[in-house]
C-alpha positions as CSV (number, residue, x, y, z in Angstrom):
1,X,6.2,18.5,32.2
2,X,5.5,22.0,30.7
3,X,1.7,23.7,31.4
4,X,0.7,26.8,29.8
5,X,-2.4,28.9,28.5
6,X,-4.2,29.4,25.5
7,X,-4.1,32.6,24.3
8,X,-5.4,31.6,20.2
9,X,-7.7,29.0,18.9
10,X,-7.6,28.9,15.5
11,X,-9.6,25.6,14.2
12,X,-7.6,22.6,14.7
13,X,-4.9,25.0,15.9
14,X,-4.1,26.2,19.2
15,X,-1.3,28.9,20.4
16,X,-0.6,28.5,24.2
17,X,2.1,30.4,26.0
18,X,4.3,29.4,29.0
19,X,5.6,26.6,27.1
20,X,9.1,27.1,27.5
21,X,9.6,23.5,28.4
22,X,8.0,21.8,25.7
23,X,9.7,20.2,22.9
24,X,8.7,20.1,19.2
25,X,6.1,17.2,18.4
26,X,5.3,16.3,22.4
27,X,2.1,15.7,22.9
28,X,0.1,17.3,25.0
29,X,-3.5,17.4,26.5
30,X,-5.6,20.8,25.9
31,X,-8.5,22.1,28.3
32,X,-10.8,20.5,30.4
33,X,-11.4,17.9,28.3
34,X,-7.7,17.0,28.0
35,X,-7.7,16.8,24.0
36,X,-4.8,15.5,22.7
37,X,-2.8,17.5,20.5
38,X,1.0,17.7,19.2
39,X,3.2,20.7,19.1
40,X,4.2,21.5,16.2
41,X,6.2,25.3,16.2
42,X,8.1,26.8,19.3
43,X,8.6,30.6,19.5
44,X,10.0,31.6,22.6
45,X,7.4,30.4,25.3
46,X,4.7,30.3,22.6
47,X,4.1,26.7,21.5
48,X,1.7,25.8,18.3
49,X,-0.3,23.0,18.9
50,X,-2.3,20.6,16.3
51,X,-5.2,18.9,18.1
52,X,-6.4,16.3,17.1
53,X,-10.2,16.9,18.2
54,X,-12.6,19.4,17.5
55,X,-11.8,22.4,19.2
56,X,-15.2,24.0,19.7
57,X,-15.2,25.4,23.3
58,X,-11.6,26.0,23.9
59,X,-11.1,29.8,24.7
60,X,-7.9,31.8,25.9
61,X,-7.1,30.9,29.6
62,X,-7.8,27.6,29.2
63,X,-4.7,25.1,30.4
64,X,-2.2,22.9,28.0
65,X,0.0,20.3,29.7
66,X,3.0,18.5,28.0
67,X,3.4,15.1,28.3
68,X,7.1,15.6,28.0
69,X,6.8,12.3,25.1
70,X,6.2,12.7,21.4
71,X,3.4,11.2,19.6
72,X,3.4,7.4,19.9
73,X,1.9,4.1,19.1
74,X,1.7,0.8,21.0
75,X,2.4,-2.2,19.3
76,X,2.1,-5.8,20.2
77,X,-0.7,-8.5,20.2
78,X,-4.1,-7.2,19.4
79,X,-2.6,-5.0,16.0
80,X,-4.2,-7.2,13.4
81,X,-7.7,-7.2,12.9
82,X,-7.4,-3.6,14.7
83,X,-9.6,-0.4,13.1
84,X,-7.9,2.1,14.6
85,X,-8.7,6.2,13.8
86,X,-4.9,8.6,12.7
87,X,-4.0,8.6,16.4
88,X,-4.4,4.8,17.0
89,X,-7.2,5.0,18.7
90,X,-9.1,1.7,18.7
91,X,-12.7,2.6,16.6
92,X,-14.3,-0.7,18.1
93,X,-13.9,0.0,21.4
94,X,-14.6,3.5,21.2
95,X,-18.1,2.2,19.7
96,X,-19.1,0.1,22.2
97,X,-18.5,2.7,25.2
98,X,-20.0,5.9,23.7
99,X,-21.4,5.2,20.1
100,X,-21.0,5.8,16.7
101,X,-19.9,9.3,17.1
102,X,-16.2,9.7,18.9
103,X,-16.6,11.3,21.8
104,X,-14.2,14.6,22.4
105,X,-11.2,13.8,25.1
106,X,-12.1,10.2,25.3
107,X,-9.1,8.2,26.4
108,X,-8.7,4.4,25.7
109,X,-5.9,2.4,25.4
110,X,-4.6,1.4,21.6
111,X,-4.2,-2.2,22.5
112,X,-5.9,-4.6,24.9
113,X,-4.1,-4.2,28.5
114,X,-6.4,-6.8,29.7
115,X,-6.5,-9.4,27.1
116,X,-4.5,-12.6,27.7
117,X,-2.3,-14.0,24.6
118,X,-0.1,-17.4,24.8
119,X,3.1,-16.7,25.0
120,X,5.8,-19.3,23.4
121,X,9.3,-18.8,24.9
122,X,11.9,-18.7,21.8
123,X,14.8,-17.9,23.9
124,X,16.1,-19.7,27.2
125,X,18.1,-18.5,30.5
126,X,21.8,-17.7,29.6
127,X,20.9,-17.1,25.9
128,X,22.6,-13.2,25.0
129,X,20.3,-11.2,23.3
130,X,20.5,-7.8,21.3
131,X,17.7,-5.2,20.1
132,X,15.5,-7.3,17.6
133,X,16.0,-10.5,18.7
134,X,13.6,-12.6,18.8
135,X,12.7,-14.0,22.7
136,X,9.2,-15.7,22.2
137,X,5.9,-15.5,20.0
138,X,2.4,-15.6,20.0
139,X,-0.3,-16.9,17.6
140,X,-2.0,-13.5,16.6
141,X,-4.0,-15.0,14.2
142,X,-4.4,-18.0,12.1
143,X,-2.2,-16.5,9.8
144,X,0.2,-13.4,11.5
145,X,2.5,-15.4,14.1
146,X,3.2,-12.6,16.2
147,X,7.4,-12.1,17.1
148,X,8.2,-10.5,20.4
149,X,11.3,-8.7,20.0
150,X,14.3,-7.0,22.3
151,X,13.3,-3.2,22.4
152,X,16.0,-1.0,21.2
153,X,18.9,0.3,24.1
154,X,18.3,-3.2,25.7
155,X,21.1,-5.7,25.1
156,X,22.6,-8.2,27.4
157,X,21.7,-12.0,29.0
158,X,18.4,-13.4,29.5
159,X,17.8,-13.9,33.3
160,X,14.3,-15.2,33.1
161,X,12.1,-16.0,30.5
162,X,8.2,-16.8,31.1
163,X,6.1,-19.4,29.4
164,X,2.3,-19.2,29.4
165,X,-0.8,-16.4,29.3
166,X,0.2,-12.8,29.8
167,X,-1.2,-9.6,29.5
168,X,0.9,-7.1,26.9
169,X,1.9,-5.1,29.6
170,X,3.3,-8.2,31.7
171,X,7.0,-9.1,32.1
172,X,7.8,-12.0,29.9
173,X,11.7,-11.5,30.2
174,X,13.8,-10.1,32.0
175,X,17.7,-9.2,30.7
176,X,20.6,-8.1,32.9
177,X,22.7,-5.4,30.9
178,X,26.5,-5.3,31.2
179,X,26.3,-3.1,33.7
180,X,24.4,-5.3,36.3
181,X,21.0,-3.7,35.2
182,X,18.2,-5.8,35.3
183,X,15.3,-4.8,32.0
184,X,12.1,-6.1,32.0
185,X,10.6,-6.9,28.5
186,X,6.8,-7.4,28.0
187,X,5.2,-7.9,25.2
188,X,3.9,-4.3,24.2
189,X,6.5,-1.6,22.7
190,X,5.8,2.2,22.7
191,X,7.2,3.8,19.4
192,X,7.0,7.7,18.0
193,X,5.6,7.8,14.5
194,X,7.2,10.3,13.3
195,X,10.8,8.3,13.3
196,X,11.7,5.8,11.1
197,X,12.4,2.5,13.1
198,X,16.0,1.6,13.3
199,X,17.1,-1.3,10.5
200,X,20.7,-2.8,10.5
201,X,20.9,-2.1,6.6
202,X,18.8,-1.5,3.4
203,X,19.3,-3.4,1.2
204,X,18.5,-3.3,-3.2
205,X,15.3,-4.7,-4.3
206,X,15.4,-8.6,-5.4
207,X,12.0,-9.9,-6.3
208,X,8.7,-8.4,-7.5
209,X,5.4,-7.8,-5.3
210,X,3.3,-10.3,-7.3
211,X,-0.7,-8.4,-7.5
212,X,-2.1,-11.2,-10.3
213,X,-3.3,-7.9,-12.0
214,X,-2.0,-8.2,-15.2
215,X,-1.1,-4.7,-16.4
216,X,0.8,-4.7,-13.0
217,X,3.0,-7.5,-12.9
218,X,3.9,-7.7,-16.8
219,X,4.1,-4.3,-18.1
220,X,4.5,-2.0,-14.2
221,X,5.6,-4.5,-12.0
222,X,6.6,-3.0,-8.4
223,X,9.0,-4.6,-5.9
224,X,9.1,-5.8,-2.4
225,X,10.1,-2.8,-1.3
226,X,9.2,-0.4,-3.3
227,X,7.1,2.7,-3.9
228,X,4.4,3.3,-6.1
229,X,2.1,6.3,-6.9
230,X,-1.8,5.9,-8.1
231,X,-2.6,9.4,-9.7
232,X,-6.2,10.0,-11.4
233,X,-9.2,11.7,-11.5
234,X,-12.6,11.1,-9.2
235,X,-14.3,7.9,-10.6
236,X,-11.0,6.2,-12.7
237,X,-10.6,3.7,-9.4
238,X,-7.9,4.8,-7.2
239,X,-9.0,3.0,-4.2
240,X,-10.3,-0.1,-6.1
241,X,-6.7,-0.8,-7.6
242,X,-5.9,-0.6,-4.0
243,X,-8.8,-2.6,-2.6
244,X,-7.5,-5.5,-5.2
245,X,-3.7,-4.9,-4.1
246,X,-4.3,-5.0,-0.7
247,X,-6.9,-8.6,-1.1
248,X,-4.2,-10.5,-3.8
249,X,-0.5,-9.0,-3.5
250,X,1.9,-12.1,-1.9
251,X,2.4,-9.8,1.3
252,X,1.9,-11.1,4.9
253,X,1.0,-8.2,6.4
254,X,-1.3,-5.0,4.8
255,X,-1.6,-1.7,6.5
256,X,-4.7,0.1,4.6
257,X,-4.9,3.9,5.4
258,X,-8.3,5.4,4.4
259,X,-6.5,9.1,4.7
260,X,-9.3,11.7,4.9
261,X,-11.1,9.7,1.6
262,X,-15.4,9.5,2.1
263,X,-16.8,7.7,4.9
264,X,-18.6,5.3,2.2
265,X,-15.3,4.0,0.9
266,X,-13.8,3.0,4.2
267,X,-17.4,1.4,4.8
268,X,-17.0,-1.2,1.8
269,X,-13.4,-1.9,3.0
270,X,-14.7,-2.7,6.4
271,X,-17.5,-4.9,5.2
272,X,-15.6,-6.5,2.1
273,X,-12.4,-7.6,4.1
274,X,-14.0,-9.7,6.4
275,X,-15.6,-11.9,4.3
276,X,-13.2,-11.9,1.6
277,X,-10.7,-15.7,1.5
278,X,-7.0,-14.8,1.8
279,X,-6.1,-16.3,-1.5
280,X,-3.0,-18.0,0.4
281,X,-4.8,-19.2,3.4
282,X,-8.0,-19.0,3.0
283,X,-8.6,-17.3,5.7
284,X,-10.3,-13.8,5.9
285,X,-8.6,-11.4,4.7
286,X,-8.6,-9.4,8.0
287,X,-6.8,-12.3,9.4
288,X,-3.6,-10.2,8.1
289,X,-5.5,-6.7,7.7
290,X,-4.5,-3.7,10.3
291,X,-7.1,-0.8,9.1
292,X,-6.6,3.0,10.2
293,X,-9.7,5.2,9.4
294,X,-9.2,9.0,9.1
295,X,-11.9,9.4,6.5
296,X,-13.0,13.2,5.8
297,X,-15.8,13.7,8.0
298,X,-13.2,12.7,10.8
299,X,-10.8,15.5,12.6
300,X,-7.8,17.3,9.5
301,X,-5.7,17.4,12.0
302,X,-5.5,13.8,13.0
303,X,-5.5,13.1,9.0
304,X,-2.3,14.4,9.5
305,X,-1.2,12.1,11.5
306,X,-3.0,9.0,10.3
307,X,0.1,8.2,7.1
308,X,3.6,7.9,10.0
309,X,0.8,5.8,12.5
310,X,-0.2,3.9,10.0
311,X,3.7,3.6,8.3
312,X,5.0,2.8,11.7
313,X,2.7,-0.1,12.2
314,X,4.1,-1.1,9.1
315,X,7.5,-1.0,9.6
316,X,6.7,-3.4,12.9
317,X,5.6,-6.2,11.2
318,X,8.9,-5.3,8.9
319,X,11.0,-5.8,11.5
320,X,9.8,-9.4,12.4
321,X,11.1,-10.4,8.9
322,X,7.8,-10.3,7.2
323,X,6.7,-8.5,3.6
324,X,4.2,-6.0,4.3
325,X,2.3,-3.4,2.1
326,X,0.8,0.0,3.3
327,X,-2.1,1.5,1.0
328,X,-2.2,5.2,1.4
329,X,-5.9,6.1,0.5
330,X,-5.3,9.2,-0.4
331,X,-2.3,11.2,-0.1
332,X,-3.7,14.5,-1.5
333,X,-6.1,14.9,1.2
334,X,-3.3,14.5,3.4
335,X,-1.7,17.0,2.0
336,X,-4.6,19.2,2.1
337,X,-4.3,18.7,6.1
338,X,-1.0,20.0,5.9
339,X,-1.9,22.9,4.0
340,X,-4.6,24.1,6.6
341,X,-2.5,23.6,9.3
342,X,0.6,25.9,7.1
343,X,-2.2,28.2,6.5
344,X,-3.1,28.4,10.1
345,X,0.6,28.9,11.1
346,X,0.8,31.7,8.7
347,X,3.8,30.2,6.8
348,X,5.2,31.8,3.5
349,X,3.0,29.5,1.1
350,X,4.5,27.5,-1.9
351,X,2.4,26.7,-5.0
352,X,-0.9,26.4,-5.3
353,X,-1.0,27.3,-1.3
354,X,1.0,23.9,-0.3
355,X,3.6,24.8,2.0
356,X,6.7,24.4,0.9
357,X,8.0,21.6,2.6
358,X,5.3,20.0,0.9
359,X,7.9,17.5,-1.3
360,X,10.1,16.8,0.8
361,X,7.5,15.7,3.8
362,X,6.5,13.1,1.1
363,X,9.9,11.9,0.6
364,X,10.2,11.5,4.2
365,X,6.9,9.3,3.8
366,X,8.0,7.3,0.9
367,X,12.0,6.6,2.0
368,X,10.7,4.4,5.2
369,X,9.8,2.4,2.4
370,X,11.9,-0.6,1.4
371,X,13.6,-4.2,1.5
372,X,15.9,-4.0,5.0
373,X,18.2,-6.5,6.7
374,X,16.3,-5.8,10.6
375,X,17.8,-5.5,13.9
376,X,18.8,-8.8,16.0
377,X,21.3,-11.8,15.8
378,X,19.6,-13.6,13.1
379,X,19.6,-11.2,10.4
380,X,16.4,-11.2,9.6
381,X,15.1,-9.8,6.1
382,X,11.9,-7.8,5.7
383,X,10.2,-5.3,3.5
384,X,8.0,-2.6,3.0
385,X,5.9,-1.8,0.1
386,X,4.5,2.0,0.2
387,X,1.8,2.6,-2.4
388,X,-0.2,5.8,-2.2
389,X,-3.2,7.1,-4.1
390,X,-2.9,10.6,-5.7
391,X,-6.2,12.9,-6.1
392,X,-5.7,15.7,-8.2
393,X,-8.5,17.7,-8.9
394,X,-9.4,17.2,-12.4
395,X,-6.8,14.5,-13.1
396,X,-4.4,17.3,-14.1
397,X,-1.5,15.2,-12.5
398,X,0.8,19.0,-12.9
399,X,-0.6,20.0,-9.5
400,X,1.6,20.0,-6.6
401,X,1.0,16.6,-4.9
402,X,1.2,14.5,-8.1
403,X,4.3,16.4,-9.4
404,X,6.7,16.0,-5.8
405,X,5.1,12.3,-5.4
406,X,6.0,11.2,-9.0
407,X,9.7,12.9,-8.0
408,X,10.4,10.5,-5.4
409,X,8.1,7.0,-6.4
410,X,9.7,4.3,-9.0
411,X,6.8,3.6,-10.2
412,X,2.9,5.3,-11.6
413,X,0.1,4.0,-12.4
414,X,-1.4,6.7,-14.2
415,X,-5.4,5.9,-14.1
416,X,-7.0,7.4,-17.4
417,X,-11.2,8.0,-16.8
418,X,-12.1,7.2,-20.3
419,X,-11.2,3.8,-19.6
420,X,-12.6,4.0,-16.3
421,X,-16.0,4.9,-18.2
422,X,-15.8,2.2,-20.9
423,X,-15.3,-0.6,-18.0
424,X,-12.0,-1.1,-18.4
425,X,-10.7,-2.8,-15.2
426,X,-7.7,-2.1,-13.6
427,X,-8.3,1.5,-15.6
428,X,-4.4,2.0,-16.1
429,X,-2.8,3.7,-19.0
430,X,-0.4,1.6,-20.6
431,X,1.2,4.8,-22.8
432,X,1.7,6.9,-19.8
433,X,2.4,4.5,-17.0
434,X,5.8,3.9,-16.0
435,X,8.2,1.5,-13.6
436,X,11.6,1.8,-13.0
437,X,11.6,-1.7,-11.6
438,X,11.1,-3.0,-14.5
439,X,14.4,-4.2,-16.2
440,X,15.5,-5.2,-12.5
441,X,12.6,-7.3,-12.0
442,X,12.5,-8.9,-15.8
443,X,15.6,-10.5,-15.2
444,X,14.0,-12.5,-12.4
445,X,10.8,-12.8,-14.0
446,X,13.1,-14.7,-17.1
447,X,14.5,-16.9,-14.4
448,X,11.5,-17.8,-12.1
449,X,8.6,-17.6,-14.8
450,X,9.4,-17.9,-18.1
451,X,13.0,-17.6,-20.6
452,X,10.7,-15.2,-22.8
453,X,9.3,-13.1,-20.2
454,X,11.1,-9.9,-21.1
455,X,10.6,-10.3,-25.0
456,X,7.1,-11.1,-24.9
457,X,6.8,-7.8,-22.5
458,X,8.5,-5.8,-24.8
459,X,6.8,-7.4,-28.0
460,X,3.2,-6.1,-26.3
461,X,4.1,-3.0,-25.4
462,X,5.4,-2.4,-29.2
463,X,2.2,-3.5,-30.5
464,X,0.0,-1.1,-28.0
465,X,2.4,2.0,-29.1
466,X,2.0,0.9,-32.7
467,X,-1.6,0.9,-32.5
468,X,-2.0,4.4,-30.7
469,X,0.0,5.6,-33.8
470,X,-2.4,3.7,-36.3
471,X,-5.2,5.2,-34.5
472,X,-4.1,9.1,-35.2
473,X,-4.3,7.2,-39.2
474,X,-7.7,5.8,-38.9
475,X,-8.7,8.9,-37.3
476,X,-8.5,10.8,-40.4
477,X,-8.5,8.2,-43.4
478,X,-10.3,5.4,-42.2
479,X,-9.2,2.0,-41.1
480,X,-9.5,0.9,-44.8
481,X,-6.5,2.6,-46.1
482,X,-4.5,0.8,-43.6
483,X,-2.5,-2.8,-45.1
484,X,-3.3,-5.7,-43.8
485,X,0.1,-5.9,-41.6
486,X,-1.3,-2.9,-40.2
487,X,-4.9,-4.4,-39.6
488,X,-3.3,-7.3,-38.1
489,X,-1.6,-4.7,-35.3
490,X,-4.9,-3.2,-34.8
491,X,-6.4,-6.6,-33.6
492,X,-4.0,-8.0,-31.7
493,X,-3.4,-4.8,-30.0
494,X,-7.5,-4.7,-29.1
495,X,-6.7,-8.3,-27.8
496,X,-3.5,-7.6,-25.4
497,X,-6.5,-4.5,-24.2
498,X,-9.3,-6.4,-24.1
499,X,-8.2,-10.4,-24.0
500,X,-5.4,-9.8,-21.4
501,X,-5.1,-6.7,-19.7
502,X,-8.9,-6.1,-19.1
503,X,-9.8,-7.9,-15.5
504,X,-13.0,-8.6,-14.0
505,X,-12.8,-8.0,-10.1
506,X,-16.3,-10.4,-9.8
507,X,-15.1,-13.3,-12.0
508,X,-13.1,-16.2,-9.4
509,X,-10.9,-17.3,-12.6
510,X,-10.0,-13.5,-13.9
511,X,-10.1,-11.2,-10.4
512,X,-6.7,-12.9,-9.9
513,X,-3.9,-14.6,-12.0
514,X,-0.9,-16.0,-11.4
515,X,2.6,-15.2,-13.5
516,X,2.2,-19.1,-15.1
517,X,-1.1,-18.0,-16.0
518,X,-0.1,-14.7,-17.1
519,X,2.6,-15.5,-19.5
520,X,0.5,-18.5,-21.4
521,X,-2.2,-15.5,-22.1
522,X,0.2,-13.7,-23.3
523,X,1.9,-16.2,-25.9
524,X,-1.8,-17.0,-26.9
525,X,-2.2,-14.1,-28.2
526,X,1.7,-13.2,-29.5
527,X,1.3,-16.4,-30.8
528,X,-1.8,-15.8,-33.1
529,X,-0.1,-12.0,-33.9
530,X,2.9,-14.3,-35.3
531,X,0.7,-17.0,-37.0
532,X,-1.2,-14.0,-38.4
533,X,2.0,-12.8,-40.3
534,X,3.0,-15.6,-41.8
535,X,-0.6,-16.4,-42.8
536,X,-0.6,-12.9,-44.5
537,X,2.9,-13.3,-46.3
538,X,1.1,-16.5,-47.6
539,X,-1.4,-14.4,-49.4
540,X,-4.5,-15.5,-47.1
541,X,-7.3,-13.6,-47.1
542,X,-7.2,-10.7,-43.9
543,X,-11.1,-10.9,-43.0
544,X,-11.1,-14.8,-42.3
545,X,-7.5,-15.0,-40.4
546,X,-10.2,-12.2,-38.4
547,X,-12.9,-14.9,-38.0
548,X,-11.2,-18.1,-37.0
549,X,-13.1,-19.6,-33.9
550,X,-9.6,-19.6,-32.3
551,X,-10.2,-16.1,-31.5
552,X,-13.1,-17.1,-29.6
553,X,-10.9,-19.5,-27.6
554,X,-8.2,-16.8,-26.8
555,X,-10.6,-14.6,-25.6
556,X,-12.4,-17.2,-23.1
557,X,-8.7,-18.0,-22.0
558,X,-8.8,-15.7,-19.0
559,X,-11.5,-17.0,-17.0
560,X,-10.2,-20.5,-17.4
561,X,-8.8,-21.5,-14.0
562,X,-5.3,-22.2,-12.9
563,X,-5.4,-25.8,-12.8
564,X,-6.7,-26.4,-16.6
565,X,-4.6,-23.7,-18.0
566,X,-1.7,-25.8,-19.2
567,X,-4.2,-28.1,-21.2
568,X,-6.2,-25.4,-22.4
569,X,-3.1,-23.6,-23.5
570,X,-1.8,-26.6,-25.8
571,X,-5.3,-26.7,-26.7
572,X,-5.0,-23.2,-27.9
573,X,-1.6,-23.4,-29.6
574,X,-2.5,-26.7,-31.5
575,X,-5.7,-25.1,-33.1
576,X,-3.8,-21.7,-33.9
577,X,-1.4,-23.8,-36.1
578,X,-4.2,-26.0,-37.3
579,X,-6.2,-23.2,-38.1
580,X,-4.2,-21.0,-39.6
581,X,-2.1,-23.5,-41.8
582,X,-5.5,-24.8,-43.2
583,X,-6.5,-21.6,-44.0
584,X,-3.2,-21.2,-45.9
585,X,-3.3,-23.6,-47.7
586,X,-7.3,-22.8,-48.6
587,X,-5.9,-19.2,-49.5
588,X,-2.7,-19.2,-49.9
């Protein structure tokens, strides 16, 4: 343990001296209140430290003591349902002992040390285990069935194994090492965030991260496993995309970070979620929900730290073999925390003031992302899906942040705010948006969905370029100069827009659809675009192929529900044909 003085307080930072023993990234308690802060620069004796509080009061003389560990979460029992603040510090709790209003050097555990939770033996004396396996579990919640697994650098045979209530901190197991060592194993690990978790293997992405939002999955689908990027302007709906992901993506687990965003945002999560029917379960939606709340009125410093508490969480639940997602709400103000703290440190600035490590402190971010083969004997498989919200001020995505996070994701989102103000929901541009999961992911999407599933993509995403190219036409001659082949793109193309990719979060049928449902909307309206052209060729008249009441019916299609969408489909395609050959045969 290393004690020192302060001799600067600069904000968030402090510069203490006699530090000689402290390491980079221990933490350590500062002043009388014993806030807790993190070294972050060693010169000489001199040791930078990021607290995590507000600093008002702290003067030179005043005493820092190392904790001689670096900065740390507990995991176990208790994580789900859990608000915790960017240190996992458990919000809840904190209320209910001193207010609304965090209280400067409180300490309280992250998890429950006094709460008992049943504990189901999965292992038996004799068995041999290794780090990861699996020695028991405990029903969490309805949903999450909680795995207690082997800590890493403890391997060896099991020489008693409890069965019954314990407290996280109790000794479940115990497991004799070769050496002769006994290890006792309770249900709580310690972990330091700032270290990926160790994985046996990563392993190449093999199935898609199903969202039921429409643009998502058919034209910018992301995998299990991968990374995504949500870069747009104030008002386009960054955190509402990730408000839908985090309710309807097929994950078991979500980690939502609300990363120094307003205080009003993280309020509707926190009042939304409970209430909200996990669309798998039916249970709520915080029945599978860990929350971390850094929002901006909270301390920069600890926004800092809020993205590797909040990715190590994640990683947890990876290791237990589950799919989980992390939302990272936003990552711009996140790296505005960094760039106080470089400021502060009087580093040689990069652009625009971000230091310029900026990049590659991202990467580190991102990479912990992905589908692994975990530690233990039974070779579990789990993944991690990192999707991050970008907030460049005025939506000029060339800043910094958006330009080093679009280097490293697979896949953007790019939110446009003149759809945003026309009520276009999910508010994604489908000319500038990009995956590079895409070809991967349509070969399984042709084998688990639907033959046609990569034609029918690339069929409506022709149609929407064509008609952004009509549009420059219109723009100067007027749509009536156009042929009729030509009219025919511009209104299917406002139906893929309107008819398929436009959602409505409040409609039951339309918040949420599944691939099956997806891909009959889309030959609906593919289906009328080819009718159409041979109805044309036919010589029928171009303003009542407009008018037929099938339109109507293609349109309503989306809010039909899941179970009546194979009738209503046939339905659909049998007075298409109907339609259109009468009309033929009127015109023709």
């Amino acid at each position: 343990m290393s004690e020192g003085k302060i001799v600067k307080v600069s904000g968030p930072l402090v510069v203490a001296e006699g530090m000689r023993d402290a390491n980079m990234f221990d933490v350590v308690r500062v002043g009388r209140q014993k806030l807790i802060g993190e070294v972050i620069e060693m010169r000489g004796d001199r040791a930078s430290v990021q607290v995590y509080e507000e600093t008002a009061g702290l003067g030179p003389g005043d005493e820092v003591v190392s904790t001689g560990a670096p900065l740390s979460v507990e995991l176990g029992p208790g994580l789900i349902e859990g608000i915790f603040d960017g240190i996992e510090r458990p919000l809840e709790v904190i209320r209910s002992m001193v207010g609304s209003n965090i209280t400067r050097g409180i300490d309280v555990t992250a998890l429950d040390h006094e709460k008992k939770w049943d504990f189901t033996p999965t292992v038996k004396v004799g068995d041999r285990v290794v780090p990861g396996d699996v020695i028991g579990t405990v029903q969490e919640t309805i949903v999450i069935l909680h795995k207690i697994m082997v800590p890493v650098g403890i391997e060896g045979e099991i020489t008693e194994i409890k069965s019954g209530s314990f407290t996280i901190v109790d000794t479940v197991a115990v497991v004799r090492d070769a050496a002769g060592e006994q290890h006792e194993v309770c249900m709580m690990q310690r972990c330091p965030v700032r270290r990926a978790r160790p994985i046996k293997q990563k392993l190449s992405v093999a199935a898609p991260m199903i969202t039921g939002q429409r643009i998502i999955d058919t034209f910018f689908p992301v995998a299990k496993g991968g990374t995504a990027a949500i870069p747009g302007p104030f008002g386009s709906g960054k955190t509402v995309v990730q408000h839908q992901l985090a309710k309807w993506s097929d994950v078991d687990v979500v980690v939502y970070i609300g990363c120094g965003e307003r205080g009003n945002e993280m309020t509707d999560v926190l009042r939304e979620f409970p209430e909200l029917k996990d669309p798998k379960t039916g249970e709520s939606l915080m029945k599978r929900t860990v929350l971390i709340a850094n929002t901006s009125d909270m301390p920069v410093a600890a926004r800092e730290a809020s993205i590797y508490t909040g990715i190590t969480i994640a990683e947890y639940f990876r290791d237990m073999g589950y799919s989980v997602a992390i939302m990272a709400d936003s990552t711009s103000r996140w790296a505005e925390a960094l760039r106080e703290m470089s400021g502060r440190l009087e580093e040689m600035p990069g652009e625009e003031g971000y230091p310029a490590y900026l990049t590659s402190r991202l990467a580190q971010f991102y990479e912990r992302a992905g589908r692994v083969q975990c530690l233990g004997s039974d070779e579990r498989i789990g993944s991690l899906t990192a999707i991050g919200a970008v907030s460049p001020p005025g939506g000029d995505i060339s800043e910094p942040v958006s330009q080093a996070t679009l280097r490293i994701v697979k896949v953007y989102w790019g939110l446009d705010s003149s759809l945003a103000y026309r009520r276009h929901f999910p508010a994604i541009n489908w000319l500038t948006s990009y995956s590079l999961y895409a070809d991967t992911l349509g070969w399984w999407m042709n084998k688990h969905v639907d033959e046609d599933w990569m034609k029918l993509r690339a069929e409506a995403m022709a149609l929407l370029q064509q008609e952004s190219e009509l549009d420059e036409i219109v723009r100067l001659v007027g749509v009536d100069a156009l042929s009729p082949s030509d009219r025919l793109v511009l209104e299917v193309a406002r139906s893929i827009r309107e008819d398929y990719l436009q959602q409505n979060a409040f409609d039951d049928n339309d918040a949420h659809a599944s691939h099956q449902k997806q891909v009959k909307l889309l030959k609906m309206v593919l289906s009328y675009y080819a009718e159409g052209k041979r109805a044309l060729a036919a010589g029928a008249d171009m303003g009542k192929l407009f008018e037929l009441p099938v339109r109507e019916m293609i349109s309503r299609a989306k809010s039909v529900t899941e179970a009546d969408m194979d009738d209503y489909y046939n339905k659909v395609q049998q007075e298409l044909e109907q339609s259109v050959a009468d009309l033929v045969a009127k015109e023709g």
